[in-house]
Backbone as a printed PyTorch tensor [residue, N CA C, xyz], in Angstrom:
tensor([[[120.1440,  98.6910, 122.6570],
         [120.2860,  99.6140, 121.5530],
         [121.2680, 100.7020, 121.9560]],

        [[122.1160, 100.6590, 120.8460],
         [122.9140, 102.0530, 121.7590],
         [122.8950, 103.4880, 120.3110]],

        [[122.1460, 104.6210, 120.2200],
         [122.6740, 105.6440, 119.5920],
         [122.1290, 105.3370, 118.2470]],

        [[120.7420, 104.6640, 118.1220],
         [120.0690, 104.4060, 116.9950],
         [118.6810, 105.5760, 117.0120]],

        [[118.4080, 105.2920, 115.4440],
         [117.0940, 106.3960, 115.2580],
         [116.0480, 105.7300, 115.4820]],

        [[114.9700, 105.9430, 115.7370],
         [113.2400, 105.4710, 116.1290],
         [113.4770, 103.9820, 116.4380]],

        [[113.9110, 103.7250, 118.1690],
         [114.2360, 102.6820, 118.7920],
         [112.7690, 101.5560, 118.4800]],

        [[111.5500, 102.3110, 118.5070],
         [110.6360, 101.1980, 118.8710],
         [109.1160, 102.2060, 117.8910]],

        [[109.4220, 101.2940, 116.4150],
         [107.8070, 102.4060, 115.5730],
         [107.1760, 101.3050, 114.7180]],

        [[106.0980, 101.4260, 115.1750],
         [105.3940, 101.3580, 114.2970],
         [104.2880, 102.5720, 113.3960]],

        [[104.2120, 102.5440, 112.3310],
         [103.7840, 103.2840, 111.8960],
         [102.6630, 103.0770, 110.2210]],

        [[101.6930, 103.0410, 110.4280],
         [100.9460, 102.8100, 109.4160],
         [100.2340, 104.0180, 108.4130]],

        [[101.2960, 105.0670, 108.9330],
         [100.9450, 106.5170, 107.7580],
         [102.4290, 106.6780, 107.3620]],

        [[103.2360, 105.9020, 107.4270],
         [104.8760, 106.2530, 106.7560],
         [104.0390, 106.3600, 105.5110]],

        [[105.1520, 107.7390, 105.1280],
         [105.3160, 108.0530, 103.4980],
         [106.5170, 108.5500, 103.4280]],

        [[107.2690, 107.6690, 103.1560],
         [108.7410, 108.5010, 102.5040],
         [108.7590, 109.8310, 101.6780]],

        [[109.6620, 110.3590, 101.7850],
         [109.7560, 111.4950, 101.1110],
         [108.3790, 112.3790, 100.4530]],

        [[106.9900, 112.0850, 101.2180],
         [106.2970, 112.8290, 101.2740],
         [105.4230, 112.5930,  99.7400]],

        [[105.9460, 111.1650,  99.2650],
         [105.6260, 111.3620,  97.8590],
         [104.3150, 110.3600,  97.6180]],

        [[103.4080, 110.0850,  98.7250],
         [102.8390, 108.8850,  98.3360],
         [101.4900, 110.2960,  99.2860]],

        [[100.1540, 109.7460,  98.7540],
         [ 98.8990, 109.8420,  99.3580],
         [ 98.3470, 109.3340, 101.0030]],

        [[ 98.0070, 110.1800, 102.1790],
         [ 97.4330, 109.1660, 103.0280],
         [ 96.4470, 109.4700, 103.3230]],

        [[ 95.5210, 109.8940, 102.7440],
         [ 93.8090, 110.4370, 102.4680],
         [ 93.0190, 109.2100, 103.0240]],

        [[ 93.7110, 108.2630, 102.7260],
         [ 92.8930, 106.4090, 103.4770],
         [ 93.8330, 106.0770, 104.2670]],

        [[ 92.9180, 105.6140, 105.7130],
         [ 93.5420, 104.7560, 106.4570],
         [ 94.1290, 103.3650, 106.0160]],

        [[ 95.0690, 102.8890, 106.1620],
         [ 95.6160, 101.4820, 106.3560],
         [ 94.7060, 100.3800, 106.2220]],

        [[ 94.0960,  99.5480, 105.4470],
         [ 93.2780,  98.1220, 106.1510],
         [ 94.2270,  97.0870, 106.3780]],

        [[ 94.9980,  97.6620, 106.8180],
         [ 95.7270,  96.2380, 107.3250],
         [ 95.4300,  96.2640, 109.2570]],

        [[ 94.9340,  95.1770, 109.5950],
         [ 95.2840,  94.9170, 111.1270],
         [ 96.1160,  94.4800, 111.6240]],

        [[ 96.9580,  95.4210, 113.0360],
         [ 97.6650,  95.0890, 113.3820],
         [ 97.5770,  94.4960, 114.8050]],

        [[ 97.6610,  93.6110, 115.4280],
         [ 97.0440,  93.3890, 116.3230],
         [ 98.4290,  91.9130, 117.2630]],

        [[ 98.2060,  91.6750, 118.3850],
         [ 98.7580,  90.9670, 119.1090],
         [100.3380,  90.8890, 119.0100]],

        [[100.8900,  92.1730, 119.3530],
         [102.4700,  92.8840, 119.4460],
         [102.7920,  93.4500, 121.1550]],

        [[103.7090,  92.5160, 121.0870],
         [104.6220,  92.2990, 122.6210],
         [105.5370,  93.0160, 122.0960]],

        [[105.8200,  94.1800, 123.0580],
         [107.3930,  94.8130, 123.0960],
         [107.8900,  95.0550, 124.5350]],

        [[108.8580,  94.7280, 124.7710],
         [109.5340,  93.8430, 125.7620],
         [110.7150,  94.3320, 126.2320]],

        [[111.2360,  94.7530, 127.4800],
         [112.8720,  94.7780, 127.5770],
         [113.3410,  95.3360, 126.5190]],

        [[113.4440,  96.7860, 126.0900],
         [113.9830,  97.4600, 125.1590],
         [114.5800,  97.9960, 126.1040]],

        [[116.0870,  98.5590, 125.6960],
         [117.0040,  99.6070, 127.2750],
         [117.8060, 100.1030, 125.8980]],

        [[118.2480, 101.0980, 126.1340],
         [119.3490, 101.7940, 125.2450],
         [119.2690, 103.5260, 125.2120]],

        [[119.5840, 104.2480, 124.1970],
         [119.7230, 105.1100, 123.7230],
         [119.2680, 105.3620, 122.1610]],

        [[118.7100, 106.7540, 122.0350],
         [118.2790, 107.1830, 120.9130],
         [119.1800, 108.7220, 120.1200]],

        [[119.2480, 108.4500, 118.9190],
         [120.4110, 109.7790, 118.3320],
         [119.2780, 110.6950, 117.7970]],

        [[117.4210, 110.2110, 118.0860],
         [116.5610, 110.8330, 116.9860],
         [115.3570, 110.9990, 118.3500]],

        [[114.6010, 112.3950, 118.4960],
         [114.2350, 112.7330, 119.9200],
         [112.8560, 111.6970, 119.7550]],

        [[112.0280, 111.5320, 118.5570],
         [110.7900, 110.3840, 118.5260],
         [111.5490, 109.2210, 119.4400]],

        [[111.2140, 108.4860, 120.6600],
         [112.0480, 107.1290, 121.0110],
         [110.7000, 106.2440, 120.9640]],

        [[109.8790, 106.6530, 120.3940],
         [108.4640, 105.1550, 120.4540],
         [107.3820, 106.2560, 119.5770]],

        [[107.0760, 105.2590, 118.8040],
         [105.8670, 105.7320, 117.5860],
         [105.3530, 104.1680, 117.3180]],

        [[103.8460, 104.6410, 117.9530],
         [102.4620, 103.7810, 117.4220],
         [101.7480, 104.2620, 116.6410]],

        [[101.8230, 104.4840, 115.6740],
         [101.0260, 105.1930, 114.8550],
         [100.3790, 103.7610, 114.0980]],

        [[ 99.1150, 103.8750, 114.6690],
         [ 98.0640, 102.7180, 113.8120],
         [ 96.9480, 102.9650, 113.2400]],

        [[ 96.5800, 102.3200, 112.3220],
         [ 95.1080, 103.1830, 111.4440],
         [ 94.2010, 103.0840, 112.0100]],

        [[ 93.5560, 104.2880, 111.6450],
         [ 92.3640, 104.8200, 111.8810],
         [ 90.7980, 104.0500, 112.0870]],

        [[ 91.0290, 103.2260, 110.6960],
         [ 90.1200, 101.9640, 110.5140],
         [ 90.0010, 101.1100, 110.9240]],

        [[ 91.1740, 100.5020, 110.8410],
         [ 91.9010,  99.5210, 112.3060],
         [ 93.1760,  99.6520, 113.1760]],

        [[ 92.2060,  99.9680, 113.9820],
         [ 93.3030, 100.5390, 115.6240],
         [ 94.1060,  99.2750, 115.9370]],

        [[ 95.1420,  99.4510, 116.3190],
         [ 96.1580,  98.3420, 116.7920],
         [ 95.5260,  97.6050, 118.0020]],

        [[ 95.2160,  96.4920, 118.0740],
         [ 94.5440,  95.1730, 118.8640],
         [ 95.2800,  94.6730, 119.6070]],

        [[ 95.3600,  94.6410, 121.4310],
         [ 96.1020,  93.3840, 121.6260],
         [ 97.4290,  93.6300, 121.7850]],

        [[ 97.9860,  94.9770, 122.1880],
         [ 99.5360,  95.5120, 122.2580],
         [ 99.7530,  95.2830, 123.6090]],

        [[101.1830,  95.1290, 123.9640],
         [101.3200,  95.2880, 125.5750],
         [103.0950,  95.6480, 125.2400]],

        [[103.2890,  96.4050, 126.2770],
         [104.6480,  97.3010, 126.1960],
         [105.0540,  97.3200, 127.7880]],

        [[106.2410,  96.5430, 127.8410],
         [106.6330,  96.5180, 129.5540],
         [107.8990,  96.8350, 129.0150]],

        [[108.6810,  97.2890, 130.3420],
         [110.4770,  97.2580, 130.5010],
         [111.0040,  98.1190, 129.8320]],

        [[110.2240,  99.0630, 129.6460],
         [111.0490, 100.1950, 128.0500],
         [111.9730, 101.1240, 128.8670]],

        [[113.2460, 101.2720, 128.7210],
         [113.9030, 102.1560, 129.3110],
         [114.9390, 102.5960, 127.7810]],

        [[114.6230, 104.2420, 127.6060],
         [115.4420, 104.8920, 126.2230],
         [115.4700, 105.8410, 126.8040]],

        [[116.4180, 106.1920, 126.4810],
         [116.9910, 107.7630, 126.7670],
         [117.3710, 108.2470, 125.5590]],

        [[117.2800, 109.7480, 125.1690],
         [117.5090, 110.6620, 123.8360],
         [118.6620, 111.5460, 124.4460]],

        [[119.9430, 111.1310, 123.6380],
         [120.9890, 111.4530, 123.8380],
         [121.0690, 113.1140, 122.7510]],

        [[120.3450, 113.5590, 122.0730],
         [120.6770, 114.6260, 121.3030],
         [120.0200, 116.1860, 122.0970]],

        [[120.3450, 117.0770, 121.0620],
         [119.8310, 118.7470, 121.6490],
         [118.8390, 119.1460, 121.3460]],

        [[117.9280, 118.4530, 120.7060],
         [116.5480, 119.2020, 119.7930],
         [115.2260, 118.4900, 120.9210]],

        [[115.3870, 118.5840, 122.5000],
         [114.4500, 118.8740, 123.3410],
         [114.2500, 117.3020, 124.3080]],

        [[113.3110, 117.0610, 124.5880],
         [113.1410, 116.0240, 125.3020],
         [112.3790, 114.7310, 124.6880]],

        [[112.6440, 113.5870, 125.0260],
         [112.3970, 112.5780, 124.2400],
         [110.8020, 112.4710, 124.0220]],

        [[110.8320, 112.2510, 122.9190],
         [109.2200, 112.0920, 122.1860],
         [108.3710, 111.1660, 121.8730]],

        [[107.1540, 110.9400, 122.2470],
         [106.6430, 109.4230, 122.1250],
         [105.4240, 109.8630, 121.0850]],

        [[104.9090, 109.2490, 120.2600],
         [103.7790, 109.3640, 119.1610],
         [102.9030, 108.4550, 119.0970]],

        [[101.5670, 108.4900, 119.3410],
         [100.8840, 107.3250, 119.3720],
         [ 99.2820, 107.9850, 118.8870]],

        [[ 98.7460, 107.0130, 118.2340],
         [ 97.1430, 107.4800, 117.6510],
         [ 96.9760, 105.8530, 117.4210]],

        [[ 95.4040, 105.9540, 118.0110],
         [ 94.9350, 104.7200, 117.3310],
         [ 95.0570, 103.1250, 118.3540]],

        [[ 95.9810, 103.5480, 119.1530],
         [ 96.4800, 102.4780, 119.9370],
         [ 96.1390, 102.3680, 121.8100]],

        [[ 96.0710, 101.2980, 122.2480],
         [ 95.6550, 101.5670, 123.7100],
         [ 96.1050, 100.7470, 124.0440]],

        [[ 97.6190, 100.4030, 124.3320],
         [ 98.1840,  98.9970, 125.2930],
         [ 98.3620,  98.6450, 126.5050]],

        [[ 97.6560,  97.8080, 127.0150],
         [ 98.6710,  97.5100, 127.9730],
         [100.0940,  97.3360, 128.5100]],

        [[100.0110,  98.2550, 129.5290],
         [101.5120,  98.3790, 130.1040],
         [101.6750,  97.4500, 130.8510]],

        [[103.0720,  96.8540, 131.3530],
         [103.5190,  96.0410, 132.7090],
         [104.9720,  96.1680, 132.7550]],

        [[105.0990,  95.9710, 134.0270],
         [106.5650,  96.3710, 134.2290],
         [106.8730,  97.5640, 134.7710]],

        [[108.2220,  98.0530, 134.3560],
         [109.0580,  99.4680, 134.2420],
         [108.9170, 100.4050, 133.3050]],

        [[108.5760, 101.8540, 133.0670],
         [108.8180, 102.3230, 132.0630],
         [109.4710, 103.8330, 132.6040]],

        [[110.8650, 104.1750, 131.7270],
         [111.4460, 105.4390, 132.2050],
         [110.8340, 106.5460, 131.8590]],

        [[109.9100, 106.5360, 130.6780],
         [109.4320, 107.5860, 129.7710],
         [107.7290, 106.8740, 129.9670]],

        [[106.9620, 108.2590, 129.7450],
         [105.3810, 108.0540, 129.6150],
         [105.2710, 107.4380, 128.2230]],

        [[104.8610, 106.0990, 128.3620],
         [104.2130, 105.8130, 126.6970],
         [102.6790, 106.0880, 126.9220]],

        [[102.0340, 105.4700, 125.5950],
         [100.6120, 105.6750, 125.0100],
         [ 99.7130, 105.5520, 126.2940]],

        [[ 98.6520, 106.5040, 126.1460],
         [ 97.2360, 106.1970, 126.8220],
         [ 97.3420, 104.7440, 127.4360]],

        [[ 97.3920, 104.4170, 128.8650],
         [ 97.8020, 103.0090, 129.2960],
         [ 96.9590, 102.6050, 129.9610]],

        [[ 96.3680, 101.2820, 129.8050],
         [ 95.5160, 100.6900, 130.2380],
         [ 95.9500,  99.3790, 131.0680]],

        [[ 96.4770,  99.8980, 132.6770],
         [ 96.8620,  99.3630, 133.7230],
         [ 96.3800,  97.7640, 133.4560]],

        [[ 97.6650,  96.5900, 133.1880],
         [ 97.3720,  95.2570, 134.4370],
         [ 96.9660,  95.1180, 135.0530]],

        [[ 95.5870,  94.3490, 135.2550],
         [ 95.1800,  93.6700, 135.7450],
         [ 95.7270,  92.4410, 137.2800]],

        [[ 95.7530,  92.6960, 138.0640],
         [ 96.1340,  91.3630, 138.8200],
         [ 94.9760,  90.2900, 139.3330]],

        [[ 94.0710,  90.1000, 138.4170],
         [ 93.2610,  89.2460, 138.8650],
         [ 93.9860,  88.0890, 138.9160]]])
């Protein structure tokens, strides 16, 4: 990725332009999401948003190899996460979500 906005989001409270209700969580499940070898640059300081519902927490995530850097002036790169608890493996340049260490059994 080179110089893109929100490299790596999910997000299950998007409301565009502020014009929609999010008083209810999401029932949608999201569950069994590999993110993998992401490397680049970000023009927008958020570089990773998990934002998953409330009702149903994101299931089954695992996030290795993430290396982003936030190329702009409005502070240091930003990660957002609720709802979610993945497993990490690998490399990561930046702290993501609450991580629940690999296993080497």
């Amino acid at each position: 990725m080179d110089n893109v906005s929100n490299p790596i989001i999910i997000d299950q409270e998007y409301c565009p332009h502020n014009l929609c209700k999010i008083d209810k969580p999401s029932l949608i499940k999201i569950s069994n999401v590999s993110v993998k070898n992401i490397r680049g640059t970000s023009y927008s300081p958020e570089v990773v948003t998990f934002v998953c519902s409330s009702s149903k927490p994101c299931e089954n995530v695992q996030i290795g190899d993430i290396h982003l850097t936030y190329n702009g002036t409005l502070g240091p790169a930003t990660i957002k996460c609720a709802n979610v608890k993945p497993t990490l493996f690998g490399t990561q340049n930046i702290q993501l979500c609450a991580p629940t260490p690999q296993s080497n059994a």
